[in-house]
C-alpha atoms as an extended CHARMM CRD file, in Angstrom:
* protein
*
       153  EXT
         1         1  UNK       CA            -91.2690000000       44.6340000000     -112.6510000000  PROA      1               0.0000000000
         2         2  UNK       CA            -92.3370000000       46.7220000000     -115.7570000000  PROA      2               0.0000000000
         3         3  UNK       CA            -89.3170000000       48.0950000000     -117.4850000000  PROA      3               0.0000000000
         4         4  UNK       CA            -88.7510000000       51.4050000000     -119.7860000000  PROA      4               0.0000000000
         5         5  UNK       CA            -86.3130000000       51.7950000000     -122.8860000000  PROA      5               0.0000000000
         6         6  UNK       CA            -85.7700000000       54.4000000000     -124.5870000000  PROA      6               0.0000000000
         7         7  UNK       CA            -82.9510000000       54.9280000000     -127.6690000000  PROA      7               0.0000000000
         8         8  UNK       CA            -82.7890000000       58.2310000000     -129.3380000000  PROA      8               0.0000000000
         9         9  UNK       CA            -80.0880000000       58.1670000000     -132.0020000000  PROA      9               0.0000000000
        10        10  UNK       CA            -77.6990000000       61.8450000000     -131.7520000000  PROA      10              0.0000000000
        11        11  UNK       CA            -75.6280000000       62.8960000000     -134.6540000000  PROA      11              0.0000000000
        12        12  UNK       CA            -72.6600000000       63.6450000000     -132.3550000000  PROA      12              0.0000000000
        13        13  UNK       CA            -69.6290000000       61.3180000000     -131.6370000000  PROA      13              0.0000000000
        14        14  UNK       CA            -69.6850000000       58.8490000000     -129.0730000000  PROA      14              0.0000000000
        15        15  UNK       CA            -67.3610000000       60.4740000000     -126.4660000000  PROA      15              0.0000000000
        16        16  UNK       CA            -69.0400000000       63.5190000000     -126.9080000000  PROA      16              0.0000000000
        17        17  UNK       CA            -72.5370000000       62.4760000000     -126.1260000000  PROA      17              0.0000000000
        18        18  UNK       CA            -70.9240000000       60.4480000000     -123.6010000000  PROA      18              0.0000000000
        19        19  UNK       CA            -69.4620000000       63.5720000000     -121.6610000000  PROA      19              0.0000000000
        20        20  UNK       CA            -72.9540000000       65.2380000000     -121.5980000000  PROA      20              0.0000000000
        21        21  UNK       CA            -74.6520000000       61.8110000000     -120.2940000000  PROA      21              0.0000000000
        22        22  UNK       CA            -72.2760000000       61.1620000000     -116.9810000000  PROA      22              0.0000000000
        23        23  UNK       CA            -72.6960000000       64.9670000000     -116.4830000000  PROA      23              0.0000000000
        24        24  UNK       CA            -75.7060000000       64.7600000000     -114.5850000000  PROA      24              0.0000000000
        25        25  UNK       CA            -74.9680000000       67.5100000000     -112.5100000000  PROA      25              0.0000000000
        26        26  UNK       CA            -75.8680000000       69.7530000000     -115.4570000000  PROA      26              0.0000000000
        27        27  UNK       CA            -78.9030000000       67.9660000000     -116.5020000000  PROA      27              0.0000000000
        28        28  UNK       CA            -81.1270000000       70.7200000000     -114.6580000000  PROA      28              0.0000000000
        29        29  UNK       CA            -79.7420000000       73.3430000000     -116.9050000000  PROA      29              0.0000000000
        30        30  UNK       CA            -81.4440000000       71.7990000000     -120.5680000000  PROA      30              0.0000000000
        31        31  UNK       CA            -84.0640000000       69.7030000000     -118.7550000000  PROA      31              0.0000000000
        32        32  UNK       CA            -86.8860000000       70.8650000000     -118.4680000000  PROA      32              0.0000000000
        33        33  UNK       CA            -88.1880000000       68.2490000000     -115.7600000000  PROA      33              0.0000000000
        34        34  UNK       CA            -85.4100000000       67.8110000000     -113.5080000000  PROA      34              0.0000000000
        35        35  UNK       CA            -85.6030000000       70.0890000000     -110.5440000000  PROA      35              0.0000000000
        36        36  UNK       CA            -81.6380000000       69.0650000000     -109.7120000000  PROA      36              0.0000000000
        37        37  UNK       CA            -79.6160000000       66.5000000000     -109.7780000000  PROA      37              0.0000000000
        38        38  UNK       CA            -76.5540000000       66.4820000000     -106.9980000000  PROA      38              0.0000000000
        39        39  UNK       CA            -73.4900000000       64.2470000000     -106.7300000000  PROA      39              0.0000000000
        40        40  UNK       CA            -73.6430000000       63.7290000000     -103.0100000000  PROA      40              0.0000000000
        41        41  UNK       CA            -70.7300000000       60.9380000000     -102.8340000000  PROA      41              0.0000000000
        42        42  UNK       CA            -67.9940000000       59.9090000000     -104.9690000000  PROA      42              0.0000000000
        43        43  UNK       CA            -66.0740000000       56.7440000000     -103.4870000000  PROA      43              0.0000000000
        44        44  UNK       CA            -63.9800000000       56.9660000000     -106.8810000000  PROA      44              0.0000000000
        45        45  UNK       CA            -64.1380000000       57.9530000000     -110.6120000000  PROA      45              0.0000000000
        46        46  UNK       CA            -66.5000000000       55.0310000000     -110.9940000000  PROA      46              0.0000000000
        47        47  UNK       CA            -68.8580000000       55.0750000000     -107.7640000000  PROA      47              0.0000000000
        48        48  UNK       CA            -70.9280000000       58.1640000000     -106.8330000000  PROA      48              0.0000000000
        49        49  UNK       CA            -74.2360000000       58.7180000000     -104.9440000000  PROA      49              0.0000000000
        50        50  UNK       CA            -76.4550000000       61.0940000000     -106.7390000000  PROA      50              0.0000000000
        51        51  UNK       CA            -79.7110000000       62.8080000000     -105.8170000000  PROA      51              0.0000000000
        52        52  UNK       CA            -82.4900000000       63.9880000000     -107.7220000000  PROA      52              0.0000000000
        53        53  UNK       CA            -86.0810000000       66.0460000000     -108.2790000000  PROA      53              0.0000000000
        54        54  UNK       CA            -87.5360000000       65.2640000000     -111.1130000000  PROA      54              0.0000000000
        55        55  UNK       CA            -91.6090000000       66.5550000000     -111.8410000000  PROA      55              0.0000000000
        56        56  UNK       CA            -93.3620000000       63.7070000000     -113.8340000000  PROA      56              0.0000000000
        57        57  UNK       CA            -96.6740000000       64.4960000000     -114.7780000000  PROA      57              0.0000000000
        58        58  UNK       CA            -97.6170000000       67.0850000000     -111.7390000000  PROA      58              0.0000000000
        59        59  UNK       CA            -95.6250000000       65.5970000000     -108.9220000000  PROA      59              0.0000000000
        60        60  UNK       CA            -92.4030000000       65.6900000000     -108.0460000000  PROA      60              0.0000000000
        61        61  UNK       CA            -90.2310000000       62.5040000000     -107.4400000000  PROA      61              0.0000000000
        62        62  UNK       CA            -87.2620000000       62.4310000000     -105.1050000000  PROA      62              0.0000000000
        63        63  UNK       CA            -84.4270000000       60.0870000000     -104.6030000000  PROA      63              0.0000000000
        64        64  UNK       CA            -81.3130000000       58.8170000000     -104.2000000000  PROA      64              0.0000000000
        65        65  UNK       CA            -79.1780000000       56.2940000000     -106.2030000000  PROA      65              0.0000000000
        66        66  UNK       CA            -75.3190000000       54.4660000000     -106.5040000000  PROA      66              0.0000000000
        67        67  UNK       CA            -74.0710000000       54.7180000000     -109.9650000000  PROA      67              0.0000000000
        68        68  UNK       CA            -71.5130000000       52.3850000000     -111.4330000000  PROA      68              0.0000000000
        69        69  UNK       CA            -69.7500000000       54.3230000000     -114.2070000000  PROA      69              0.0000000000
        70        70  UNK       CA            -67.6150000000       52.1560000000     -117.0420000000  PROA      70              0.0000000000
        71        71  UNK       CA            -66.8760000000       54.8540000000     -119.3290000000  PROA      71              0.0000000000
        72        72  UNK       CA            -64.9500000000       52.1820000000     -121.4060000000  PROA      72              0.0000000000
        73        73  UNK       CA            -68.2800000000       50.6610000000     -122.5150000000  PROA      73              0.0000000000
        74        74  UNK       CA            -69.8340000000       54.4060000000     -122.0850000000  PROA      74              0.0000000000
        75        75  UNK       CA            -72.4650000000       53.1870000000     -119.7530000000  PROA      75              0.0000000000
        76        76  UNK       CA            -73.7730000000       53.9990000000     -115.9870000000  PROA      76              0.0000000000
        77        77  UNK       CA            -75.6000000000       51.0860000000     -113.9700000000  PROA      77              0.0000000000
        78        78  UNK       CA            -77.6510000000       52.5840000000     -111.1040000000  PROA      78              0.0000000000
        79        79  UNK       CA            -79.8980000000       51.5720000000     -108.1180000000  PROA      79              0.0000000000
        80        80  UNK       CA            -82.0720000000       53.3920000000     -105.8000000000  PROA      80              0.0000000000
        81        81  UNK       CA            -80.8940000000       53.8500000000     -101.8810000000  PROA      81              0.0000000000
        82        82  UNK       CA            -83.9350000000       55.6270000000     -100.9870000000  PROA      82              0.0000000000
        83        83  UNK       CA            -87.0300000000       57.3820000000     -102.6270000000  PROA      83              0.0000000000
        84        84  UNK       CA            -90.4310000000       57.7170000000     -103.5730000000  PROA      84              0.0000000000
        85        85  UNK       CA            -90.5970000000       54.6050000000     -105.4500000000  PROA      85              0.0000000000
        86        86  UNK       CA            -90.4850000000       50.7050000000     -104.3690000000  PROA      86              0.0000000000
        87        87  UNK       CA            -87.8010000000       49.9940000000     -106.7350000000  PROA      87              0.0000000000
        88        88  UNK       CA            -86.0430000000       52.3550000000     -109.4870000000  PROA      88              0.0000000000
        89        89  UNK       CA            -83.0040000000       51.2000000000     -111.4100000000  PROA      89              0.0000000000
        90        90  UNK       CA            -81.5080000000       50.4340000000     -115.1720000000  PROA      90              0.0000000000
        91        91  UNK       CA            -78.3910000000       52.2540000000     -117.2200000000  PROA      91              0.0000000000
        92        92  UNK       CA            -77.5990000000       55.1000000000     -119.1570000000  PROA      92              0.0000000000
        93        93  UNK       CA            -75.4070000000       53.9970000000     -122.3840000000  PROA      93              0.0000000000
        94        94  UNK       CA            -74.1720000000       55.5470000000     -125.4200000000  PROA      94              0.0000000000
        95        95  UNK       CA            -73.5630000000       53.4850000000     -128.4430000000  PROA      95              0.0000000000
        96        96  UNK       CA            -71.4710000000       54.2840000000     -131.4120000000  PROA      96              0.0000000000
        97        97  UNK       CA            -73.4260000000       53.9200000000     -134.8800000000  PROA      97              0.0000000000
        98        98  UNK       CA            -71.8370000000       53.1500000000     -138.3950000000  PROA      98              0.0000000000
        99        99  UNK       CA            -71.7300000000       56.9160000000     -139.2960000000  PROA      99              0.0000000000
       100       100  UNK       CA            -70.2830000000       58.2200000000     -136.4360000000  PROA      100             0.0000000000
       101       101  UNK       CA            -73.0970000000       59.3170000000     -134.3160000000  PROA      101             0.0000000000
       102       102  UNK       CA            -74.4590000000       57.1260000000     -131.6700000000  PROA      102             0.0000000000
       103       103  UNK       CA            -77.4110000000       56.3090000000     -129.7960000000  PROA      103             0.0000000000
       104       104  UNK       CA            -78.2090000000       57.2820000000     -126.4320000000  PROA      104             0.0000000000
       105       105  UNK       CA            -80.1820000000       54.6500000000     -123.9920000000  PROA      105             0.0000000000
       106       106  UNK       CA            -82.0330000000       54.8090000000     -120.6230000000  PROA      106             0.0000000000
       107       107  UNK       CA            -83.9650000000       52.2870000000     -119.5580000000  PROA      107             0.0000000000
       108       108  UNK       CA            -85.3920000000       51.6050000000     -116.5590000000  PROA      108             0.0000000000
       109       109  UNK       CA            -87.1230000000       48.9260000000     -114.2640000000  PROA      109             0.0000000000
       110       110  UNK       CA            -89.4020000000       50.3380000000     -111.5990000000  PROA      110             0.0000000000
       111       111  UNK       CA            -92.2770000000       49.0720000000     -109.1980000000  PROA      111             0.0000000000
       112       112  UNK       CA            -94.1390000000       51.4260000000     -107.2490000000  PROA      112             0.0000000000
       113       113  UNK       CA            -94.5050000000       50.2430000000     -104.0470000000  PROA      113             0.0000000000
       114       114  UNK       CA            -98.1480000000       50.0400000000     -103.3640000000  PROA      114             0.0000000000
       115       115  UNK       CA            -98.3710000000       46.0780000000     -104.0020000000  PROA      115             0.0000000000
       116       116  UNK       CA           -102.5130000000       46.5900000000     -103.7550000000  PROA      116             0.0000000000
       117       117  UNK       CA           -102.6320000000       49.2240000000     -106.4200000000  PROA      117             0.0000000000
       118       118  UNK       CA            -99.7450000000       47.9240000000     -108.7810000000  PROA      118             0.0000000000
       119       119  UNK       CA           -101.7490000000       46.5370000000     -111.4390000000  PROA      119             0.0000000000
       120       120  UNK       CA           -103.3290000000       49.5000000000     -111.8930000000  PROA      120             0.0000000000
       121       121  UNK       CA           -100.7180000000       51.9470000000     -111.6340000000  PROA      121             0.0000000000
       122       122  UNK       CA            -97.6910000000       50.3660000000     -113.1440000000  PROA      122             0.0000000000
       123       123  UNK       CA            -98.9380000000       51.3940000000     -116.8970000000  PROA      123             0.0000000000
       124       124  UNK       CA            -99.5040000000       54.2290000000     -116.0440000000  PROA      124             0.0000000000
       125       125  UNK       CA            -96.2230000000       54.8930000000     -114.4710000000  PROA      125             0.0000000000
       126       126  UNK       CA            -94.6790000000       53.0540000000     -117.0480000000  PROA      126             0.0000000000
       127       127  UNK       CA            -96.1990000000       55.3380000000     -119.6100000000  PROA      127             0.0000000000
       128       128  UNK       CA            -94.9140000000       58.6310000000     -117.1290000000  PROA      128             0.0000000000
       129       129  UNK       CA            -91.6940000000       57.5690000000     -116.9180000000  PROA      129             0.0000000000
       130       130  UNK       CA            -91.3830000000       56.6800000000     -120.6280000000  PROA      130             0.0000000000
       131       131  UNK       CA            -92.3270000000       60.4260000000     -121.8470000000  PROA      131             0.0000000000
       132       132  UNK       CA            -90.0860000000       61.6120000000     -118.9260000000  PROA      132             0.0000000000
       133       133  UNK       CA            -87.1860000000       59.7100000000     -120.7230000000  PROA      133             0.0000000000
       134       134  UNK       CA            -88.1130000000       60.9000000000     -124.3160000000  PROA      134             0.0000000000
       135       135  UNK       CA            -87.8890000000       64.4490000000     -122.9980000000  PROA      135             0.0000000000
       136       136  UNK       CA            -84.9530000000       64.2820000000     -121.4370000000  PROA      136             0.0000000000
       137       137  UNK       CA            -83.1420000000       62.4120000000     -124.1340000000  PROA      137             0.0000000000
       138       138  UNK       CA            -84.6750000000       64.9270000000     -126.6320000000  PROA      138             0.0000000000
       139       139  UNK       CA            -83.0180000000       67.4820000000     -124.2500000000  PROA      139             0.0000000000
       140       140  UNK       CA            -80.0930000000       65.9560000000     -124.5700000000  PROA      140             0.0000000000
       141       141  UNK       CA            -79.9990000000       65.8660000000     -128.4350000000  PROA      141             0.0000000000
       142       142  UNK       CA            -80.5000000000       69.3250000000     -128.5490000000  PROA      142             0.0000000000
       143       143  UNK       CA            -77.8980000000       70.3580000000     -126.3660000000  PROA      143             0.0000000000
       144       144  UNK       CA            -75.1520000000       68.5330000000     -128.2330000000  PROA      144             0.0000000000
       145       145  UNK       CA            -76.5150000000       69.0680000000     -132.0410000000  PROA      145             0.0000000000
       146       146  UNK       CA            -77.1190000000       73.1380000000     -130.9450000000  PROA      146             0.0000000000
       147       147  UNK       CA            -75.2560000000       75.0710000000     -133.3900000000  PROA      147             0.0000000000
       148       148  UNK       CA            -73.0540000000       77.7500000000     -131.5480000000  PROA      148             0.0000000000
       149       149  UNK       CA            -73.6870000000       81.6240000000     -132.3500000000  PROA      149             0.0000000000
       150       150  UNK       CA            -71.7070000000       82.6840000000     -135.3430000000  PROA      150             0.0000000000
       151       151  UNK       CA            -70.6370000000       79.2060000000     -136.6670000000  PROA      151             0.0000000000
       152       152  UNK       CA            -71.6950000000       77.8390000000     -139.6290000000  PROA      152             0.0000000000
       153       153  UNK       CA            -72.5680000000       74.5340000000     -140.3540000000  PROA      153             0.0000000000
C-alpha cells in the first residue's frame, strides 16, 4: 500500500499547533482544498466520525473516517468507513522540537481500489495526495505563525 509523509516544522508551541490540528472542523476556513470537514459522531472526547470534501487535482474526494484522538501524545489515528478510495488511513501528530516549536505530521497509506489499474495510478495518487498534504500543512503554518492586526512582533 503506498504511503505519504509529510513533516512541516511550525514555530508555535506544541499545544498550540495541537489545538488547530484536532480542529478539523475549521480546516475549510484556511484550506484552500477542503470543501468541509464535519464531525458527524462523537462516542467520547477520544472517538469521533468525521466527514470530508476535499478537491485534489480537479476532482473532488469524499469520505468518511473514525478518529482515535490521544491528545497526551498529540496525535489522531484514523481509518476510512466509507469513500472514494479502497483504503485511506494514517495519523495526524504534533511533535515538540528543542526550541519550542514543533513539527506537524500527516501521513497516510492509501490504495485506490481499482486492483487492474493500481500500478499505474498509485504514483500518481501518491504524488496528489502528497501536494494535498503540503498545502494543507502550509495552511496550517500560516494560520498559527499569522501575526494579528496591530501587534508587533
Amino acid at each position: 500500500m503506498p504511503r505519504v509523509e509529510v513533516d512541516l516544522p511550525i514555530a508555535v508551541p506544541p499545544d498550540v499547533a495541537w489545538a488547530a490540528v484536532v480542529d478539523v472542523e475549521s480546516y475549510q476556513r484556511c484550506m484552500e482544498s477542503v470543501d468541509s470537514v464535519v464531525i458527524t459522531d462523537r462516542a467520547d472526547d477520544r472517538h469521533r466520525t468525521t466527514a470530508w470534501s476535499v478537491r485534489l487535482k480537479g476532482s473532488v474526494l469524499c469520505w468518511t473516517e473514525d478518529e482515535v484522538i490521544d491528545p497526551a501524545a498529540r496525535r489522531f489515528d484514523f481509518c476510512q468507513t466509507s469513500g472514494d478510495l479502497g483504503e485511506f488511513l494514517g495519523h495526524w501528530a504534533v511533535v515538540p522540537t528543542a526550541d519550542g516549536g514543533c513539527v506537524v505530521s500527516l501521513h497516510v497509506d492509501f490504495d485506490i481500489g481499482i486492483p487492474l489499474l493500481a500500478e499505474m495510478l498509485n504514483s500518481v495518487a501518491a504524488d496528489a495526495l502528497r501536494e494535498n498534504a503540503e498545502q494543507m500543512l502550509q495552511a496550517l503554518q500560516a494560520r498559527l505563525t499569522a501575526v494579528p492586526q496591530g501587534v508587533a512582533r
